[in-house]
Structure formats: C-alpha cells, structure tokens
N, C-alpha and C positions, 0 to 999 in steps of 0.2 A: 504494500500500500504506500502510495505517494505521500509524501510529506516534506514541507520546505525547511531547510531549514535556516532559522532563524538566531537559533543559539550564539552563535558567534556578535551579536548585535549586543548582548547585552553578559558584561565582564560577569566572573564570578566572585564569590566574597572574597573565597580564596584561593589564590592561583598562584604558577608559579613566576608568572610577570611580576606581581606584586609585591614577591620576595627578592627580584632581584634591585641590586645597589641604585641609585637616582644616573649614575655614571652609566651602568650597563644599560638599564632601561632607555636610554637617552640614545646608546648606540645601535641598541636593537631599533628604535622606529626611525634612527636615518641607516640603518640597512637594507639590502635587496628582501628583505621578509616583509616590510614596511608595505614597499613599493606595491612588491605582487599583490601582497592581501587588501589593499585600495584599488589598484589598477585592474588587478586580474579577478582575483576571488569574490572581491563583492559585486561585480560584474557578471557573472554567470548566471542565465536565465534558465536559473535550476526549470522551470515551469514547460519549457521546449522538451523535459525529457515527462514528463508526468503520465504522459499516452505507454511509457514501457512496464510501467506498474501496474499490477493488480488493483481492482477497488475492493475485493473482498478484506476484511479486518485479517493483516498477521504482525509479522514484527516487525518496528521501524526498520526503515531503511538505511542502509549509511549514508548521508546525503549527496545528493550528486556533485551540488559543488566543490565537495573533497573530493570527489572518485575524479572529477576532470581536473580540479588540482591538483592532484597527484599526480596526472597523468602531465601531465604538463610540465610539472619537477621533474620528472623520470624523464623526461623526451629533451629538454632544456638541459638536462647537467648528464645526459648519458648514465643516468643507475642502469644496474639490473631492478628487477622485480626484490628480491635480498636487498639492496640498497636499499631502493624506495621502504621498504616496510621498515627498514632498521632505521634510517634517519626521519621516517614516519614517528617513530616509536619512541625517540632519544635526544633530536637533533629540535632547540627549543626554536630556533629561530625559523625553522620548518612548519613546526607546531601552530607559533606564531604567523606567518603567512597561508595557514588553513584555517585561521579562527579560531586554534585553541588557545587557551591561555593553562591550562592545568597539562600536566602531563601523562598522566593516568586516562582522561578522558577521550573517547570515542576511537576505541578499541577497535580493530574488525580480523581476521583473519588474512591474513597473507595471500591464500589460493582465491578471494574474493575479486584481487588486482589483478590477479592474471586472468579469471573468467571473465573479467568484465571486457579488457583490454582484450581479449581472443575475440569477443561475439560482439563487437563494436562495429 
C-alpha cells in the first residue's frame, strides 16, 4: 500500500544530528548531503510511482523517495549494492541526504535494493 512519505519534514526529539558539535553540524549542511537532500530528495514526486502499489491494507512501504535516492547515491558515487546498504546503514551524512536524522531509523533489507533496481 502506497504511502508518502513525509517523515523526513518534521526533525525528531532525538536524533543523531542533534548530538552532533555546532562545528560538525555547520559542516554537515554546507556539505554535498545538504545539497542533495534540498535539490534532489525533497524533489521527488514520490506520487508518479503510487499506481505500483497495492491498495489492499499490508505493511508500509519503504518510501520511494529513498529507494530512488539511493538509487541515485549508488549510480553517482559507483557503490555496489554492499556499498549502498552499508553507507545506507552507517554513513551519517548519507542518512542525512535521505531524510534521516537518527541512525537506527528506517531499516529495510539489502535484497529489497537489488529487486527493486532489477524490475525497474
């Protein structure tokens, strides 16, 4: 089932942005993370893909504007599919250029990147 998301619009209490120094944080939003995630990510008109979903009720979706920003990091910096998932996973200024701000948050599985990316 289709669903937009909108998560990324509004910060969390606690995050790992928040913890970092006034100095890092300053260098993280005039970084290339910054740029994408204004330029690129909030830019994607998740809604063009909403005809690929189901409407019957199952589990959220990972949202699309991560699955095509990732796809996007992967194709732009040459990862493998291992890359992408491990600098998905680890790499804060990554995180940050897909909207996240916690580390832990929005999880998916590895082989999800590579189905998606094969039946595209």
């Amino acid at each position: 089932m289709f669903k937009p998301n909108k998560n990324h619009r509004q910060p969390a209490l606690f995050s790992s942005i928040r913890e970092l120094s006034e100095k890092q944080l300053t260098r993280l939003k005039d970084s290339w993370a910054d740029t994408f995630y204004r330029e690129t990510f909030c830019r994607i008109n998740e809604e063009a893909f909403a005809d690929l979903y189901s409407d019957n009720p199952s589990r959220p979706n990972v949202p699309v504007n991560v699955l095509i920003g990732l796809e996007i990091l992967k194709s732009g910096k040459g990862w493998s599919d291992e890359e992408l998932y491990e600098n998905y996973c680890y790499n804060l200024q990554v995180r940050y250029a897909l909207g996240y701000d916690q580390l832990g948050a929005g999880d998916f599985e590895i082989r999800l990147v590579s189905f998606v990316i094969r039946h595209r």
